[in-house]
C-alpha positions as CSV (number, residue, x, y, z in Angstrom):
1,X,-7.9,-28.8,-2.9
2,X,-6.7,-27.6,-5.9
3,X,-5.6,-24.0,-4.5
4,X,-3.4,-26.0,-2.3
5,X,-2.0,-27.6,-4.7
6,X,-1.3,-24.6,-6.6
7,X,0.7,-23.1,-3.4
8,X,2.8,-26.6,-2.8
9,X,3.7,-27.7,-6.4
10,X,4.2,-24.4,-7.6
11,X,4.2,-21.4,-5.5
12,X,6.3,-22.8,-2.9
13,X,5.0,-19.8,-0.6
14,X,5.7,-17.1,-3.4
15,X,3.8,-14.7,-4.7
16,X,2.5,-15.8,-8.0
17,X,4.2,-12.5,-10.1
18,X,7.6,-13.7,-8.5
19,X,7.8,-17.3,-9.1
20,X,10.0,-18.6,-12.6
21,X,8.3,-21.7,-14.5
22,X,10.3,-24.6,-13.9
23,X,11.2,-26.7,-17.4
24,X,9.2,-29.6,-15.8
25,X,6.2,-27.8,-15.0
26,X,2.9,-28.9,-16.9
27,X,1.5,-27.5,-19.7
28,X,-1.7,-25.8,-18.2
29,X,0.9,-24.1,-15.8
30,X,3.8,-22.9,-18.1
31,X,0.8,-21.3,-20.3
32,X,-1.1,-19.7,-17.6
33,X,2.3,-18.0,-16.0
34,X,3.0,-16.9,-19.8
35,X,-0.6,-15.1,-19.4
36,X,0.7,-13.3,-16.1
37,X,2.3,-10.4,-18.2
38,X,-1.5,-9.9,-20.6
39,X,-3.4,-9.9,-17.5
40,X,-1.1,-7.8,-14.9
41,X,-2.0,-4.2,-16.3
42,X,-5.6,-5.0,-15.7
43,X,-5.5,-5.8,-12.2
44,X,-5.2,-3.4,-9.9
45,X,-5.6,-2.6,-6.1
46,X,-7.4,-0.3,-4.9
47,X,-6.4,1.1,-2.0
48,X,-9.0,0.3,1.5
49,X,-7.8,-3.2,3.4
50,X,-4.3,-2.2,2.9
51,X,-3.7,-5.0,5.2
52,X,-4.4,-7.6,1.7
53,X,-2.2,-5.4,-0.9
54,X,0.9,-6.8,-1.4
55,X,3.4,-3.6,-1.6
56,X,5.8,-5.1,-3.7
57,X,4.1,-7.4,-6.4
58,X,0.7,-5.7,-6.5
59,X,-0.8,-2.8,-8.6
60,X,-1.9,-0.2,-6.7
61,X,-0.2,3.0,-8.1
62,X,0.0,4.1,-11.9
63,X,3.9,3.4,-11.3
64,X,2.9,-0.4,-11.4
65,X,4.1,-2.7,-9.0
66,X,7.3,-2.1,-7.4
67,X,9.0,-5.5,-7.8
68,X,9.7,-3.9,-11.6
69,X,12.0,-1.1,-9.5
70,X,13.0,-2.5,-6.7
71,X,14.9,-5.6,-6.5
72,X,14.1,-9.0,-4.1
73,X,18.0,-7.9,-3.1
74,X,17.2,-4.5,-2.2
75,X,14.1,-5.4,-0.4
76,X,16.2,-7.9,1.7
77,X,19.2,-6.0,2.3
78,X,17.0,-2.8,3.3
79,X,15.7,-6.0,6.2
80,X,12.1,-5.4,5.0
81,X,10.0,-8.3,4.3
82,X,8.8,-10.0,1.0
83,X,5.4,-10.2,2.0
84,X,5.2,-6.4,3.4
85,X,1.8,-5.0,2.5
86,X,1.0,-1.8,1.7
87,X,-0.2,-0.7,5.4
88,X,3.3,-1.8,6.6
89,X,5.1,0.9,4.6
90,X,2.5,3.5,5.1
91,X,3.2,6.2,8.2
92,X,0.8,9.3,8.4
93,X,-0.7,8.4,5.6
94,X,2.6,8.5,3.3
95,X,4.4,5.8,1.6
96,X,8.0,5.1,3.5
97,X,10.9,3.5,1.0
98,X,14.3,3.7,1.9
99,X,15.6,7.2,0.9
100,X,18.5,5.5,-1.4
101,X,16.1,3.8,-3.5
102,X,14.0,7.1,-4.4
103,X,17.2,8.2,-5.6
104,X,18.1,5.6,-7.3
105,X,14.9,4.9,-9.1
106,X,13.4,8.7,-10.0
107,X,10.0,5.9,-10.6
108,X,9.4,6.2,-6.9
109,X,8.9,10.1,-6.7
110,X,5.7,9.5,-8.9
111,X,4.0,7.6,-6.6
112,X,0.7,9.4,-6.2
113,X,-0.7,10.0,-2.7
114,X,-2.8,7.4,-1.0
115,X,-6.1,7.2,-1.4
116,X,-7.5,4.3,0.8
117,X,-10.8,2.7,-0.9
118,X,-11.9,-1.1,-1.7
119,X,-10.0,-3.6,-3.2
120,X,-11.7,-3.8,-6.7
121,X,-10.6,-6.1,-9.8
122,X,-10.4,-4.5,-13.4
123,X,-11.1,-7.0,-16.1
């Protein structure tokens, strides 16, 4: 019950790294979203159902997650979704970004190669 009311009152379909904290948001909320930056280094996705990792607001490279490169604008006006996952970006095993944003953001040539194991949470 309380999951959904998590994703009506305030995730609004988001993803919980993208969303801003409204000024009438409660307490409990605006603290936990002030947590979001202490906690974000420590979790981290592992690569295996890439089905589940989110490429865009998910850790899963040592280059963080891309959503601090690449902009919601880019994203839309390259016509590639929000909620992309990792396995929809992947051909032959490679990571496929638009060619103009790996020269725009040098970041992007220092993603490592894919290594595809379990989803794992580092605390």
């Amino acid at each position: 019950m309380r999951n959904v009311m998590l994703q009506n009152d305030y995730l609004c379909g988001r993803n919980i790294w993208e969303v801003t904290v409204e000024n009438n948001a409660s307490w409990g909320w605006r603290k936990l979203m002030k947590l979001r930056d202490m906690v974000r280094p420590r979790i981290w996705h592992y690569l295996g159902n890439v089905e589940n990792t989110s490429v865009w607001y998910d850790t899963w490279d040592k280059v963080g997650p891309l959503s601090k490169t690449v902009t919601r604008r880019q994203i839309y006006n390259a016509h590639l979704s929000n909620e992309a996952t990792v396995a929809d970006m992947v051909v032959n095993g490679s990571l496929q970004l638009p060619k103009e944003w790996v020269h725009q953001h040098a970041v992007l040539n220092h993603i490592s190669n894919l290594t595809l194991i379990q989803v794992v949470l580092i605390v």
